[in-house]
N, C-alpha and C positions, 0 to 999 in steps of 0.2 A: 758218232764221235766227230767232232768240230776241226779234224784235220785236212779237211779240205782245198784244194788248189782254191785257191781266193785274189785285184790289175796292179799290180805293181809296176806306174807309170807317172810320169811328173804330174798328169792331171789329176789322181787317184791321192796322191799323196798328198795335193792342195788341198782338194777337196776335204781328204781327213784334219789338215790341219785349218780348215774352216770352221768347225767347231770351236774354237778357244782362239779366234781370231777377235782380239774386243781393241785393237788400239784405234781402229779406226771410229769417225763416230755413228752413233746407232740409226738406224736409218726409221722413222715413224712409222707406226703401223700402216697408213694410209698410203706412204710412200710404198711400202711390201707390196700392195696392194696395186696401185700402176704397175709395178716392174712383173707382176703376175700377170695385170692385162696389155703389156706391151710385149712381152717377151713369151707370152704362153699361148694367145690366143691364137696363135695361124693354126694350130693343129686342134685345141681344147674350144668350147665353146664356152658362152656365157650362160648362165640359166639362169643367175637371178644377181640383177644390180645392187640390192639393198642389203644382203645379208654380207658377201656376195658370196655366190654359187658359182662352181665351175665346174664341166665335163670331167669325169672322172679323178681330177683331184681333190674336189669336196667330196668326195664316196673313198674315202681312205684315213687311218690315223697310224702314225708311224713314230717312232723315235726321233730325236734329233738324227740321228745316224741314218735310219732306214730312208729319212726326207732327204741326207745328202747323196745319196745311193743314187735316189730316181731321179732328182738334178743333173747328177752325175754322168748317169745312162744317157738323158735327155743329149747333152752336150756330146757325148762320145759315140752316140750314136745315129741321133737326129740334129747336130748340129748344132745347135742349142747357143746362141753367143750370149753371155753375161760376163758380169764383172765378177770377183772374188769378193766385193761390198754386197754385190748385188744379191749373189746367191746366198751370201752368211746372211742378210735380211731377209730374205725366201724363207729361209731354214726357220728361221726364230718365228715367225709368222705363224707357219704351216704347224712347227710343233708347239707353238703357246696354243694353238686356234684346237687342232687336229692333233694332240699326241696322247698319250697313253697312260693311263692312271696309275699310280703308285703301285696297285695289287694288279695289274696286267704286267709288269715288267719283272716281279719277284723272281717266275722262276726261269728264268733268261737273261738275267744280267750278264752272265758269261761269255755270252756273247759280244757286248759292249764292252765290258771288261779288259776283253781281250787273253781269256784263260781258255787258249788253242789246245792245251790237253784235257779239256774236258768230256767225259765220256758221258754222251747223250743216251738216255733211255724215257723211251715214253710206254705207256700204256697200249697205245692203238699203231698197231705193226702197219699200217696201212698208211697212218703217214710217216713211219719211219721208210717205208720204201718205195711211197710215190713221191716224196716231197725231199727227205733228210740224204736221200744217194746222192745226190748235186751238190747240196750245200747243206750248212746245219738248219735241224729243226728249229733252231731259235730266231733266226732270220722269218722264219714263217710266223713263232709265237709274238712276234714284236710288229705284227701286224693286226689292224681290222677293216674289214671291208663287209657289205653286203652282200649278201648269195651273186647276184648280177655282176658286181667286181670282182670275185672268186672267180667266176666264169670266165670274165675278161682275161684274167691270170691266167689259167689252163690257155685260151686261145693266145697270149705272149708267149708263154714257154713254146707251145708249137711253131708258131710262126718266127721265130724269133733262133730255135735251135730245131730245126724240123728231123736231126737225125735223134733224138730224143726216144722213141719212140722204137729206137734199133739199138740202144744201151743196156746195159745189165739192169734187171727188175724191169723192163719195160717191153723185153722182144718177146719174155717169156708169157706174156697176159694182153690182155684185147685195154692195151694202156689207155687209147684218148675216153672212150665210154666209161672208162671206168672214173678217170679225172673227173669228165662234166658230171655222171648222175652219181659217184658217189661219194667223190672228192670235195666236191661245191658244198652241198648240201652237209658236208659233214665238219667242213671248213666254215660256214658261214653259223654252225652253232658254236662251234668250239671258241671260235674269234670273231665273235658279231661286232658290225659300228656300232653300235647300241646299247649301252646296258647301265647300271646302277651305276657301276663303282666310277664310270668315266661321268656321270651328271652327281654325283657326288661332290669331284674331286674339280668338277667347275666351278663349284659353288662355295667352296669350301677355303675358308683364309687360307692364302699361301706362307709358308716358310719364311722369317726375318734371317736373311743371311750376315746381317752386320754386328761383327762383335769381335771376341775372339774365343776361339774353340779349343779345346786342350784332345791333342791326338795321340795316339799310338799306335805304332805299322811292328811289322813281321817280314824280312827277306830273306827267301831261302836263301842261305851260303855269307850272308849279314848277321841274321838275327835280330831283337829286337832294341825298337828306338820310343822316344813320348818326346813331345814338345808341345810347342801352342802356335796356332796357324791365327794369326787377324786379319780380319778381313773390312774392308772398308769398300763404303757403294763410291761409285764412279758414273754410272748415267743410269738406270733401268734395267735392271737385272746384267748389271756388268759392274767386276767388283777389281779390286788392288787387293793381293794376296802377299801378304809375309810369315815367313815361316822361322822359328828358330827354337831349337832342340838338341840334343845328342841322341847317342847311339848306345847302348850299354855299356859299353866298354870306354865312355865319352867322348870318342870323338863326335867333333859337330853335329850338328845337323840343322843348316839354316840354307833358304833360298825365297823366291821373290818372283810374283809370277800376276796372270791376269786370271781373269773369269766370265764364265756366263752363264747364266742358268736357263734353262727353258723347259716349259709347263708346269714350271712353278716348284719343280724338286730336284730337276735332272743337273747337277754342278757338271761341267767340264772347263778345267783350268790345264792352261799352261804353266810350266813353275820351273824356272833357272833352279835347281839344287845342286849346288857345291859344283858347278858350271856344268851339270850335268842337265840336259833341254828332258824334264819327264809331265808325262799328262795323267789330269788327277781324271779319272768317272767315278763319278761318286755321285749317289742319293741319297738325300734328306728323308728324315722322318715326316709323318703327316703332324706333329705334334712341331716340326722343326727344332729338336730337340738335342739330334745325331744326324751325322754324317757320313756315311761309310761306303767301300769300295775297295778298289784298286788306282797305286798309282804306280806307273812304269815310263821305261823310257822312251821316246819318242819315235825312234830309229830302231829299237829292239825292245818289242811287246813284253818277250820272254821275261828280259829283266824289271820284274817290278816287286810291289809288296803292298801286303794287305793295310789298308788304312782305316781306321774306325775312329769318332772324333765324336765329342760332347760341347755342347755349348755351355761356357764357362759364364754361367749368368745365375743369378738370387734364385733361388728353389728349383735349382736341375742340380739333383745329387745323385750320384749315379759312378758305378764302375765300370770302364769299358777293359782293361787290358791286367794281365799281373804277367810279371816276370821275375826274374826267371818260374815258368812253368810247375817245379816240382823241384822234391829235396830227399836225399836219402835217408833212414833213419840213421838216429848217431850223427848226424854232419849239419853243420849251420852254413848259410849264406847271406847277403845281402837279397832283399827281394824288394819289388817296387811296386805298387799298386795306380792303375792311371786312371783318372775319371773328373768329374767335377762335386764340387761341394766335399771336400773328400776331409770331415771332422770326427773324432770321436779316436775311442781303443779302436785299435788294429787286430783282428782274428784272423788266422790263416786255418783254423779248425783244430780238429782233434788232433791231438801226435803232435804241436807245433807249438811251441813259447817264441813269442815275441822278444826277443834278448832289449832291443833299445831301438830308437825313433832314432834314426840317422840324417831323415831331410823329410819338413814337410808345408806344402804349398798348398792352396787353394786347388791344383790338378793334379797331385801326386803326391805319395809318401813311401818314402824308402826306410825300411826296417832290418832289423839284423834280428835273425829266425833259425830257429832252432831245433831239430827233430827229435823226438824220443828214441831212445837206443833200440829201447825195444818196439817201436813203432812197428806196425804192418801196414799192408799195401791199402790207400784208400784213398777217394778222390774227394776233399773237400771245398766247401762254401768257403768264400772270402767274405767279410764284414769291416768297415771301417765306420764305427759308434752306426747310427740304424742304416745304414746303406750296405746294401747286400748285392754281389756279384760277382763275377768267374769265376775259376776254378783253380787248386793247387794239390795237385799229389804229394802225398808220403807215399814213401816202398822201402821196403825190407829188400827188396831182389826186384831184379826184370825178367818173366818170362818170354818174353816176346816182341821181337824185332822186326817193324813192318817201312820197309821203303817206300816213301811219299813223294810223289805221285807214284801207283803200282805200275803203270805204264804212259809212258808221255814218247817226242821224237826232238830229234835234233835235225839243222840242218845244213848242210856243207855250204859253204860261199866266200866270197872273197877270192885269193888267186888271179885278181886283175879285173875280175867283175865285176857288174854292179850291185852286185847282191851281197848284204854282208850275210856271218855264218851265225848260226838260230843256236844257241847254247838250251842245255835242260840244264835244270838245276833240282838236287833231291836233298830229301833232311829224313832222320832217322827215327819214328817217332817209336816210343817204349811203351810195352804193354804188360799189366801185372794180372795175374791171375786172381779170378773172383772168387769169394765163397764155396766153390766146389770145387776149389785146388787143381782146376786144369786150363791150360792155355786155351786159346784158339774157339771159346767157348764165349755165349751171348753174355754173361757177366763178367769179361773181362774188364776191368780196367783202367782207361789210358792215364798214361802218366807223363806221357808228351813228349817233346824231343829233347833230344841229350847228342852229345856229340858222337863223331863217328870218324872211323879211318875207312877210307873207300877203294875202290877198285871196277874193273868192269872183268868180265870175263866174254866168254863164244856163245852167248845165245843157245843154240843146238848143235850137229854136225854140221850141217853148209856152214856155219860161219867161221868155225872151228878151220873146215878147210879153205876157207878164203881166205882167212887170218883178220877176221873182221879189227878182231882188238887193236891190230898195230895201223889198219891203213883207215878207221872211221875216227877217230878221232885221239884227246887222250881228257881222263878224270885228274879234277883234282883231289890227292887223299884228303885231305884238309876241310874244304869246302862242298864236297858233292859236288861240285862245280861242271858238270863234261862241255869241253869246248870239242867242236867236228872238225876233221880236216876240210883240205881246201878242194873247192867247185874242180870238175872238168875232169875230163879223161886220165886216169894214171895207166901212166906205160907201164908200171912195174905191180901193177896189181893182173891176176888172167883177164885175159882179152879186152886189155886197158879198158876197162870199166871204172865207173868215180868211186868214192869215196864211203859208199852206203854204207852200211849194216846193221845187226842186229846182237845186241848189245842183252850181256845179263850185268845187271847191275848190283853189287853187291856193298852192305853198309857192314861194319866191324862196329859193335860196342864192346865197352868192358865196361864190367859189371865188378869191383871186387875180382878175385879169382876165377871168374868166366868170362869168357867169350861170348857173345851173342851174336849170330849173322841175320838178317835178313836180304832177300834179294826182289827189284823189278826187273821191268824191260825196256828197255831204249833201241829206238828204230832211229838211225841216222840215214837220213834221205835226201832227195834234190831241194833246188830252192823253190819258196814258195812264190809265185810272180803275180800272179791275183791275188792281192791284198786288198779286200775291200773294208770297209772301215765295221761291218756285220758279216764277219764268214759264212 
């Protein structure tokens, strides 16, 4: 799980906001290039002038993120003096030259993203507990190197943390020999330098980012929004970003930001929204076609929401978003369908009559929809004339109430500190029983989220008797929303201890004349001060 202590320090924080630094101007490849053999070479050597080659950083391909990481270290570590032009040029170099193809970064976006409640599972337990105990496995999957650099790696973490080796998963086993013969070697298949899909995706036309794209996002504790984002080039893979939309319930949604892309798919923008400073990560299709990701706030990860976007141009027709989600039988709403090229009759499936065409745009069409009384529970196809896409439940009833995220944490701060407090945020999502008329069964299903009245409760007995619920924080019923109380020692909790706990969390629907519960778990904890920009 990706809840790792991760430097929360002014130079950490430049560093991340190096990424999406474009106002200065772009510094030429060749220019990268000097400030790599001015600024690298007293430790790295040269191996070859014409390509060029260099010691150990040409034997590496990383993300924009993971190249600002090893900069990062360089300076924090080794001293490392450059500018914030200097380094954001390094970055852009290192990752157009050396970063990671489109299908190397699928299943670890999460990382990037910045979705810190993500619960990591891999396949091979060996490197969940010689690699994933420190930091997450995704940090690892968003690298490649050579058996030889693998090796090098084992020999950093030693020398570099040499109590390693006397930590949990490491005291109990003959740790270093097992790293070099059978870590290396199992690391440098799994993530070779090498392979198809990165001599593919060199060769391969890059993404046109210049146009304007029709989006729509999803915030827990918001709900959902569509607008159109345009974006206009400004020098070389550095773009002018405006944004302007609403929210479902209409208020706005407009803000104005920069960009920058690097190896040719990876978008990170800065974007003033409604004066709120949030950063978009988002990656382009290989078709450059869609956009998608997460964009959250600057200053708090926690608060973002999912973004997914179509380029609104002559033969990309395509559905990316429907809202509202779902509709009971018997009950009409307005619903909205987001995409591009979006012509023809509107279908929401079986069980549903379209009542009337209430607005409709080249990136959206709003309908007034209507369910059969006698409808039952079923998830169907959306269509608007031959474009097919998402999805929209009918139900008769909800059997089943599952709290989203099942386990995530919060975290106390503020109180004078420098740390501000880490909010979760949950949404309720509704589940109908399938075809063999029992909940909790492989054909259930979803029928998506619906609103909720909230609450927390005591986790187990310890929490019960520490009185977790009053001293960890408080929920909003409204929103899902839990804000944590404040950082530092409370006197009036036993043996002035902070603010932790351990939190049952629990959603309310109503259904018609039922009640539905379901519940997660929330862990409220210390702050986190390693913030690296890859936990």
């Amino acid at each position: 799980m990706a809840l790792n202590t991760i430097i929360k320090s002014p130079l950490a924080l430049a560093i991340t906001a190096a990424l999406t630094t474009t106002a200065l101007p772009a510094i030429a490849q060749d220019e990268a290039v000097k400030i790599v053999q001015s600024k690298c070479l007293a430790c790295h050597t040269e191996e070859s002038s014409k390509a060029p080659q260099w010691s150990r950083i040409s034997h590496q391909r990383k993300t924009p993120e993971g190249w600002l990481m090893t900069i990062g270290r360089m300076q924090m570590m080794h001293g490392l003096q450059i500018s914030d032009d200097e380094r954001s040029a390094v970055v852009k170099y290192l990752a157009d030259r050396q970063g990671l193809a489109p299908e190397e970064t699928t299943d670890y976006r999460y990382a990037m993203e910045r979705r810190l409640d993500t619960m990591e599972v891999f396949d091979d337990s060996q490197l969940e507990e010689m690699c994933a105990r420190c930091h997450s496995g995704a940090r690892v999957g968003l690298q490649r190197r050579p058996a030889a650099e693998w090796e090098h790696l084992v020999h950093f973490h030693l020398g570099q943390w040499p109590s390693t080796e006397y930590q949990a998963l490491a005291r109990d086993r003959d740790w270093f020999p097992i790293a070099l013969n059978e870590m290396v070697p199992k690391l440098a298949k799994m993530f070779p330098m090498d392979n198809d899909n990165w001599k593919q995706w060199q060769a391969a036309t890059k993404p046109n980012f210049v146009g304007e794209w029709s989006f729509a996002v999803h915030q827990p504790g918001r709900g959902d929004g569509r607008g159109v984002m345009k974006v206009e080039q400004q020098e070389a893979d550095r773009y002018s970003v405006t944004v302007e939309g609403q929210w479902a319930d209409g208020t706005p949604l407009k803000g104005f930001g920069s960009a920058i892309v690097y190896t040719g798919f990876e978008w990170r923008a800065q974007i003033d929204l409604g004066g709120v400073q949030m950063r978009q990560v988002l990656a382009a299709s290989k078709d450059g076609m869609n956009l998608s990701g997460r964009v959250f706030e600057t200053v708090h990860d926690e608060r973002g929401m999912e973004f997914s976007a179509a380029k609104a141009t002559t033969g990309n027709s395509q559905i990316i978003a429907v809202y509202p989600q779902n509709l009971k039988a018997g009950e009409s709403t307005e619903v909205t369908i987001v995409g591009s090229g979006l012509k023809g009759r509107v279908s929401l499936g079986k069980g549903v009559s379209v009542e009337k065409v209430l607005n409709r745009t080249y990136n959206s069409v709003t309908v007034l929809a209507k369910a059969a009384k006698g409808a039952t529970t079923s998830a169907n196809g959306v269509s608007v004339g031959a474009v097919n896409g998402g999805q929209f439940a009918v139900y008769d009833k909800v059997d089943q109430v599952k709290v989203m995220p099942a386990f995530t944490i919060a975290r106390v701060g503020g109180n004078g500190g420098s740390t501000p407090k880490v909010q979760a945020r949950f949404e309720a999502e509704a589940w109908g029983a399938g075809a063999d008329g029992k909940a909790g069964t492989e054909d259930d299903i979803r029928i998506g989220y619906l609103p909720a009245s909230w609450h927390v409760e005591p986790f187990d007995e310890a929490a019960k008797a520490d009185n977790d619920v009053h001293f960890a924080g408080r929920m909003n019923a409204a929103s899902g929303v839990f804000t944590p109380g404040n950082a530092g020692p409370n006197p009036e909790r036993r043996m002035s201890t902070n603010n932790a706990g351990n939190l049952k969390v629990v959603a309310q629907v109503q259904d018609g004349d039922q009640t539905l519960t379901g519940d997660g778990q929330l862990i409220v904890t210390v702050q986190r001060w390693n913030d690296a920009p890859l936990p």
